[in-house]
C-alpha positions as CSV (number, residue, x, y, z in Angstrom):
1,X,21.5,10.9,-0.8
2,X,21.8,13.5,-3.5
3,X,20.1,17.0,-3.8
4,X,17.4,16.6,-7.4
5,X,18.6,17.6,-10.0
6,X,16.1,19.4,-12.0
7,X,16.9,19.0,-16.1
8,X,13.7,20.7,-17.3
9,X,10.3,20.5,-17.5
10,X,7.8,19.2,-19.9
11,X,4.6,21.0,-21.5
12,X,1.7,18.1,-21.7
13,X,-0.8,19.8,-23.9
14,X,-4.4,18.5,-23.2
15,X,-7.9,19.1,-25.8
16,X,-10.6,21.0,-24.4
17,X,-12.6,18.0,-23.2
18,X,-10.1,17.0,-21.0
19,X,-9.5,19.8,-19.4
20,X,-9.8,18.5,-15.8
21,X,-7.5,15.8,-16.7
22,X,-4.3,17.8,-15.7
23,X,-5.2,18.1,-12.5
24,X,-5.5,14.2,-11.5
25,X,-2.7,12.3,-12.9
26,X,-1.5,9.3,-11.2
27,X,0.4,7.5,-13.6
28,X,2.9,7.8,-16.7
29,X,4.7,5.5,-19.1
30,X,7.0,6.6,-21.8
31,X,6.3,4.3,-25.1
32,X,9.4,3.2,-27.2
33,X,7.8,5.8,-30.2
34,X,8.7,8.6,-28.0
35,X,5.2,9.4,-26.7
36,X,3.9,9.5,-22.9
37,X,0.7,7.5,-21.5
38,X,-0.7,9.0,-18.7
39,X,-3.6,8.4,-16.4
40,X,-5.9,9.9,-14.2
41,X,-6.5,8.2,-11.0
42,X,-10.5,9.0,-11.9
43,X,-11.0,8.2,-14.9
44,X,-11.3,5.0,-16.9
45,X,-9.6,6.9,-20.0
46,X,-5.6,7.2,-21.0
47,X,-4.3,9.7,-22.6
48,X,-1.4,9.6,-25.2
49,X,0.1,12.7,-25.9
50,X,2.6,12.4,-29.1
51,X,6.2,15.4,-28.8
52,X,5.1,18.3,-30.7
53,X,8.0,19.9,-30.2
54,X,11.1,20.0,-27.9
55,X,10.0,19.9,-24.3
56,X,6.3,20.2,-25.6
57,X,3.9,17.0,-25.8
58,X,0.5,17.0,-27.8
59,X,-1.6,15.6,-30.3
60,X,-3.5,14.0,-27.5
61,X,-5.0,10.5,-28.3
62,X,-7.5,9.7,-25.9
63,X,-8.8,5.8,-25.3
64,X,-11.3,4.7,-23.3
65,X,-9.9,1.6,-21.8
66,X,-13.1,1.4,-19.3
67,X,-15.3,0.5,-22.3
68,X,-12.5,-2.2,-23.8
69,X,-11.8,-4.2,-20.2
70,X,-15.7,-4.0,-20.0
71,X,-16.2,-1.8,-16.8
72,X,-19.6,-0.8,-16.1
73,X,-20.9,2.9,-16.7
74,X,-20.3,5.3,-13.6
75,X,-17.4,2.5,-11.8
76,X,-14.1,3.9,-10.5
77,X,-11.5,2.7,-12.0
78,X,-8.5,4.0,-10.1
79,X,-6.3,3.9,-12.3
80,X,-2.6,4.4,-10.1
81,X,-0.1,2.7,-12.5
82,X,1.0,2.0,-16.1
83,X,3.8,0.0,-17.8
84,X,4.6,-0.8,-21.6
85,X,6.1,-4.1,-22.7
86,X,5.6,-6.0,-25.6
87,X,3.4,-4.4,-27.5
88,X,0.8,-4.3,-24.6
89,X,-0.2,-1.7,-22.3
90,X,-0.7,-2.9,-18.7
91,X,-2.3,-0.7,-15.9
92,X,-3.3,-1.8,-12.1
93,X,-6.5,-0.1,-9.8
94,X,-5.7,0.7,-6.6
95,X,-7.8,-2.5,-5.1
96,X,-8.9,-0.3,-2.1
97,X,-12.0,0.6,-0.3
98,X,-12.4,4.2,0.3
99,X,-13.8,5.9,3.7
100,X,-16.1,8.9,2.6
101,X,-15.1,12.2,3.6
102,X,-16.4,14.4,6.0
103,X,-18.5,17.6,3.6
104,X,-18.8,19.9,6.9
105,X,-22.7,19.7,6.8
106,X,-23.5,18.8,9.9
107,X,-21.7,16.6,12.9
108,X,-24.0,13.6,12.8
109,X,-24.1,13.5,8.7
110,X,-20.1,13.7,8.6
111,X,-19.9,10.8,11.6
112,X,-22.4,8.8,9.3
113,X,-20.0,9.6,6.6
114,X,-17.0,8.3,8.3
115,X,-18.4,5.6,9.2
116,X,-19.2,4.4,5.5
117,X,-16.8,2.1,3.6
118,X,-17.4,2.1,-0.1
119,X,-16.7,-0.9,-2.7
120,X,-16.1,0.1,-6.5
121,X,-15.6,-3.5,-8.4
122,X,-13.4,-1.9,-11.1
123,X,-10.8,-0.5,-8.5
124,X,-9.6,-4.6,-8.3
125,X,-8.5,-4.8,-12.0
126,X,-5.0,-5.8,-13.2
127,X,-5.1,-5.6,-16.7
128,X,-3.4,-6.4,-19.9
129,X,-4.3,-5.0,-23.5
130,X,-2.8,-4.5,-26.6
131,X,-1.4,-0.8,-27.3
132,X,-4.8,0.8,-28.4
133,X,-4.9,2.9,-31.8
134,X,-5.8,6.1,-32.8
135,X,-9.6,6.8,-31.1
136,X,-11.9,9.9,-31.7
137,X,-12.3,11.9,-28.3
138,X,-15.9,11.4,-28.4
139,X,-15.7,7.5,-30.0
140,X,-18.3,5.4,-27.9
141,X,-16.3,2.5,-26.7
142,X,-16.9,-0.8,-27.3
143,X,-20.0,-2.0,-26.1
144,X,-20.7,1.2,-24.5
145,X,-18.9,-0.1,-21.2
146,X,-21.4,-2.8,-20.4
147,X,-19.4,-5.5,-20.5
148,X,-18.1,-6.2,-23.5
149,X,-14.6,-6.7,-23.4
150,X,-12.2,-5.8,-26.5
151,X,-10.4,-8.8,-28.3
152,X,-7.1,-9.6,-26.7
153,X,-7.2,-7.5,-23.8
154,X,-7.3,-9.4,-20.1
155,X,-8.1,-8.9,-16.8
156,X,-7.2,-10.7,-13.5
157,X,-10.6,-10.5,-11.9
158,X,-12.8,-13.1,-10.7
159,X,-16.5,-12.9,-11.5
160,X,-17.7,-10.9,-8.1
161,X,-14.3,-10.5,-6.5
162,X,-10.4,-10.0,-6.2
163,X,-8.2,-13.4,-7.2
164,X,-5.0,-11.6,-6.1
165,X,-7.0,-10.7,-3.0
166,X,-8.3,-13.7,-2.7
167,X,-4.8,-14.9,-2.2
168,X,-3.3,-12.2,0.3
169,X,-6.4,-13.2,2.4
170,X,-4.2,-16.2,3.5
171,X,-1.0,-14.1,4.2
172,X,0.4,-14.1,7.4
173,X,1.6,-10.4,6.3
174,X,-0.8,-9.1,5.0
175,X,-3.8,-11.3,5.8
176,X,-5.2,-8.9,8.7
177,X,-5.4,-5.8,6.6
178,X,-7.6,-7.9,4.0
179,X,-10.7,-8.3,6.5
180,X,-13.8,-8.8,4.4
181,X,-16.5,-6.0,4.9
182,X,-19.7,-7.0,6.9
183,X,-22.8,-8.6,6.2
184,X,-24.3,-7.5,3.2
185,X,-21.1,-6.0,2.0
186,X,-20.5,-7.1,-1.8
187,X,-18.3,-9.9,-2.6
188,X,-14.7,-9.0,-2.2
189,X,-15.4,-5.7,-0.2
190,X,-12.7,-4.6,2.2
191,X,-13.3,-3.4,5.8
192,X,-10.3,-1.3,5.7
193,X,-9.8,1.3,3.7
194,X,-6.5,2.5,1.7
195,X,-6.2,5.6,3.6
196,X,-6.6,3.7,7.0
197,X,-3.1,1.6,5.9
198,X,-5.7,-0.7,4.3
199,X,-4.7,-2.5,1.0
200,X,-3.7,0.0,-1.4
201,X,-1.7,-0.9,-5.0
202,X,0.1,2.0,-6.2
203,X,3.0,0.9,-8.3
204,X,3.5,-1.5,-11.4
205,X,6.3,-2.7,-13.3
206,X,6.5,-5.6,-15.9
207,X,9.2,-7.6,-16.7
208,X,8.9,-10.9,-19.0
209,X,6.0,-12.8,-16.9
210,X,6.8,-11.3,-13.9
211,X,4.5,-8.7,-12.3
212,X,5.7,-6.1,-9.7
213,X,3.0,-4.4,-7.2
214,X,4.4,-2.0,-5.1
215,X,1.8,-1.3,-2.2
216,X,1.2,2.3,-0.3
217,X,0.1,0.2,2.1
218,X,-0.5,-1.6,4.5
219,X,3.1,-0.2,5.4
220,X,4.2,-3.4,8.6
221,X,6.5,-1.2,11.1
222,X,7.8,1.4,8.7
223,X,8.6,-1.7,6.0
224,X,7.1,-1.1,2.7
225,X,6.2,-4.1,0.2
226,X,6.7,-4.9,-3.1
227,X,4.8,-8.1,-4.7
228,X,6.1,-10.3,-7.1
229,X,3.9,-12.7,-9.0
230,X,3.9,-14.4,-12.8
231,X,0.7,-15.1,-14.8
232,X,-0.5,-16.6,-17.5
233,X,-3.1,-16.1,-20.0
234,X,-6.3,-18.3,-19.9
235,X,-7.0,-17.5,-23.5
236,X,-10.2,-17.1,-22.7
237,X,-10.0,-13.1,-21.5
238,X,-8.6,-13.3,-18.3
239,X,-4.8,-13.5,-16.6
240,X,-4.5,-16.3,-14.1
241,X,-1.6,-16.5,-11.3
242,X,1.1,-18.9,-11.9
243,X,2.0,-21.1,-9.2
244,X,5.6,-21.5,-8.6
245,X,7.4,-24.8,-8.9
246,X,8.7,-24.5,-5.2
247,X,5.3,-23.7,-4.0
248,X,3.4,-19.9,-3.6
249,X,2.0,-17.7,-5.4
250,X,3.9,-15.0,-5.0
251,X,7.1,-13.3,-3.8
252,X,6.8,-10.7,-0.9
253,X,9.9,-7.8,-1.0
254,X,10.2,-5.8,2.4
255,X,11.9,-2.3,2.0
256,X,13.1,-0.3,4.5
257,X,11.7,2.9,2.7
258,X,12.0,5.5,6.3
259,X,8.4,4.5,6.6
260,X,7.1,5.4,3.3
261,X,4.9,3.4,1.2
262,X,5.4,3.1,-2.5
263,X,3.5,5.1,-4.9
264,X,4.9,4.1,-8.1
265,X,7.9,1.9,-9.7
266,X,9.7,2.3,-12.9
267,X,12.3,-0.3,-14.4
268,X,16.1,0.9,-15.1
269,X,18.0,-1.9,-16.5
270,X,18.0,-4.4,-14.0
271,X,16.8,-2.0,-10.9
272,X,13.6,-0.8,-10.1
273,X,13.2,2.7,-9.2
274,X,10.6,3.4,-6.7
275,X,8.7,6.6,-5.5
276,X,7.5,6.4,-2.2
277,X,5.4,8.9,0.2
278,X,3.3,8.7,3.0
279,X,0.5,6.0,3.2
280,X,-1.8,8.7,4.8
281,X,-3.7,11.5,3.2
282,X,-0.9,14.4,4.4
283,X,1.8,16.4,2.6
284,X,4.9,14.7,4.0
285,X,8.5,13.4,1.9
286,X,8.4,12.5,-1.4
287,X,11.5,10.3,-1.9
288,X,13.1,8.5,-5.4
289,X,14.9,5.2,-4.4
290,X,16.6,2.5,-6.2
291,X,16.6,-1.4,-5.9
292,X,19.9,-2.7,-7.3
293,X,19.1,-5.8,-9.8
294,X,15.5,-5.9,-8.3
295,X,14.5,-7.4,-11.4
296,X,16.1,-10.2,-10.6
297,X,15.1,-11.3,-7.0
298,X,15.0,-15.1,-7.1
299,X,13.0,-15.1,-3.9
300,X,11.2,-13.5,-0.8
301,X,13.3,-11.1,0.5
302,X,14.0,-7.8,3.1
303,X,16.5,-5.0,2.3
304,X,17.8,-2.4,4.6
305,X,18.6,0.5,2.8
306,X,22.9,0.3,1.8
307,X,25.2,1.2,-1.4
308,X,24.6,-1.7,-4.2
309,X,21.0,-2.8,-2.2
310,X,18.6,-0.5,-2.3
311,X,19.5,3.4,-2.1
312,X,17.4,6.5,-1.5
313,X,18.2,8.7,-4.5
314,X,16.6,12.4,-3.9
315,X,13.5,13.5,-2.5
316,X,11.4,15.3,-5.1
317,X,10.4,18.6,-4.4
318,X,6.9,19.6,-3.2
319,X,4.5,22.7,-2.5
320,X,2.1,22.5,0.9
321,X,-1.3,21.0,-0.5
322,X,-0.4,20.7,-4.0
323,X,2.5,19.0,-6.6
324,X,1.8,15.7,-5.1
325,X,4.2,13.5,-7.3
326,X,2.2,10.3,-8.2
327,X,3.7,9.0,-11.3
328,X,7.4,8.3,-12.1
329,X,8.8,7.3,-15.7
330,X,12.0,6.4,-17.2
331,X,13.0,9.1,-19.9
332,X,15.6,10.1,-22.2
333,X,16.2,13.9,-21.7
334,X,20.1,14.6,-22.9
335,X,21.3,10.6,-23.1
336,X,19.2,7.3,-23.4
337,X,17.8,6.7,-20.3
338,X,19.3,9.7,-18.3
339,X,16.3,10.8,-16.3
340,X,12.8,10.1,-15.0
341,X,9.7,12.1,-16.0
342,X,7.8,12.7,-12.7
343,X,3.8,14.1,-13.2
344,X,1.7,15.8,-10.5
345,X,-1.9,15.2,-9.0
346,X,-3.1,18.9,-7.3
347,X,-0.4,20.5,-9.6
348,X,0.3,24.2,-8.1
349,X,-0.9,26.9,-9.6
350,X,3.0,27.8,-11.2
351,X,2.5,24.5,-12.8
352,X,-0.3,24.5,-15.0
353,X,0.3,26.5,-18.6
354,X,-2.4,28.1,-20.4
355,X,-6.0,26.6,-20.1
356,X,-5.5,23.4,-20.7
357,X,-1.8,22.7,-20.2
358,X,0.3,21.1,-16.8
359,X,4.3,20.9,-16.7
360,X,5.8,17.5,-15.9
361,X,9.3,17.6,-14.4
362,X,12.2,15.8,-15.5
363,X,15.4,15.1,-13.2
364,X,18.2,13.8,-13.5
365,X,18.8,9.7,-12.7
366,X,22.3,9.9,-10.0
């Protein structure tokens, strides 16, 4: 494994409004046009922020994609992942429950609040849309959010639950980390939570028909997954999964990732690059591998880490508490394709640049 290679950094320039934005992203994609998507795990809105100059990235677009899939006012999305083929902007939510956090005000209110499990519909959307235009910052979205979805985008989301979790439910994997929530619990609800090695999607990649999830967890003995499915479009606003022909509905890869789980993918050709960390809430590694030809897997499959399989490239640097590398994108920095873009949720205080600008790193691809 190499030491990173640091190439430069990138200035992402953000408007006024979206000020708190820099200090929550989870995912970026590089568009063929030159520009960068990004998302904020938080927020049902993406941001595309146009080169302004060398190194600096601006002229911020800002769409509210909450309003076109139809997600109600005040929902989570958890936005973790984006990808760009086609002429269509995909993006995955984490599909996760998530154990509330102890405030400090008072032992038997933080026990209660350990104790509660929360369930946010909109986390459990896999998505599809065509590449939104130009949108005012304050343009009310479609339908207000209230369930009006916009023409041509779709969704794979049952009314009232998960079909993708509907399906791991049966897996002899990942089946027991899929429990439903109690009595009374909404439809779908998980018992438990992302941060407990519960469900947790964190990485996307696209690639003809084929869908790539790569999960944080659960991690199973220090092996990390990567899902592979194909789906199809109803026609009728919604993506269906496509049965194979030798039976299943999906492929399940097993990486040897030193016990990390993945946090984001990128495609490279034929490869996928992967950024894994640790499945818990804790500063720990931060490591870039690649999956040689992982584009191609014809089936189910577990890989060892070796030369030509999959290879841990470098570990991206990190601060105690902060730079917690969440999103990972191809990117052209001297030569096509030389580099990934890699953008920060916590970002240090050294990283953010003026009032309402955060630097992205960029490093070289061994």
């Amino acid at each position: 494994m190499e030491q990173p290679q640091l190439l430069g950094r990138l200035l992402l320039k953000f408007d006024h409004a979206d000020a708190a934005v820099p200090e929550d992203l989870s995912a970026a994609v590089r568009a063929p046009d030159g520009s960068v998507w990004v998302a904020s795990d938080e927020h049902g809105v993406l941001h595309r922020l146009s080169p302004e100059e060398p190194r600096v990235f601006s002229h911020q677009q800002r769409h509210d994609v909450a309003g076109r899939l139809g997600v109600k006012g005040g929902e989570e999305m958890d936005i973790e992942a984006l990808d760009l083929q086609d002429g269509h902007l995909w993006l995955v939510g984490s599909h996760s429950s998530v154990r509330k956090k102890p405030k400090g005000k008072g032992v038997e209110k933080d026990l209660a609040r350990l104790a509660t499990v929360q369930h946010e519909p909109a986390r459990f959307l896999l998505a599809r849309l065509p590449v939104p235009r130009h949108e005012k910052a304050n343009a009310a979205p479609p339908g207000n959010g209230r369930g009006a979805k916009t023409k041509g985008a779709v969704t794979l989301e049952p009314s009232g639950g998960s079909r993708l979790v509907e399906l791991l439910r049966e897996d002899e994997h990942l089946g027991p980390f899929l429990v439903p929530a109690g009595a009374g619990a909404p439809p779908g609800a998980l018992a438990i939570p992302s941060k407990d090695n519960g469900l947790d999607i964190e990485g996307l990649a696209v690639h003809g028909d084929r869908i790539f999830l790569g999960l944080r967890g659960p991690v199973l003995r220090g092996w990390a997954v990567l899902l592979e499915l194909e789906v199809e479009d109803t026609g009728h606003g919604a993506l269906e999964p496509k049965r194979k022909k030798k039976g299943g509905w999906y492929r399940k890869h097993f990486l040897h990732l030193d016990g990390l789980g993945i946090r984001e993918l990128s495609r490279h050709g034929n490869d996928l690059l992967i950024l894994a960390g640790p499945t818990l809430p804790l500063d720990g590694t931060i490591r870039l591998y690649r999956l040689r030809n992982g584009l191609n897997l014809t089936r189910s499959s577990l890989h060892e880490q070796e030369p030509g399989d999959l290879e841990p490239l470098f570990d991206v640097p990190r601060s105690e508490k902060a730079d917690h590398a969440e999103g990972v994108a191809l990117f052209s920095y001297f030569d096509e394709d030389d580099s990934v873009l890699v953008v920060y949720d916590s970002p240090a205080k050294q990283r953010r640049y003026g009032p309402h600008g955060v630097l992205a790193d960029v490093f070289r691809l061994p």
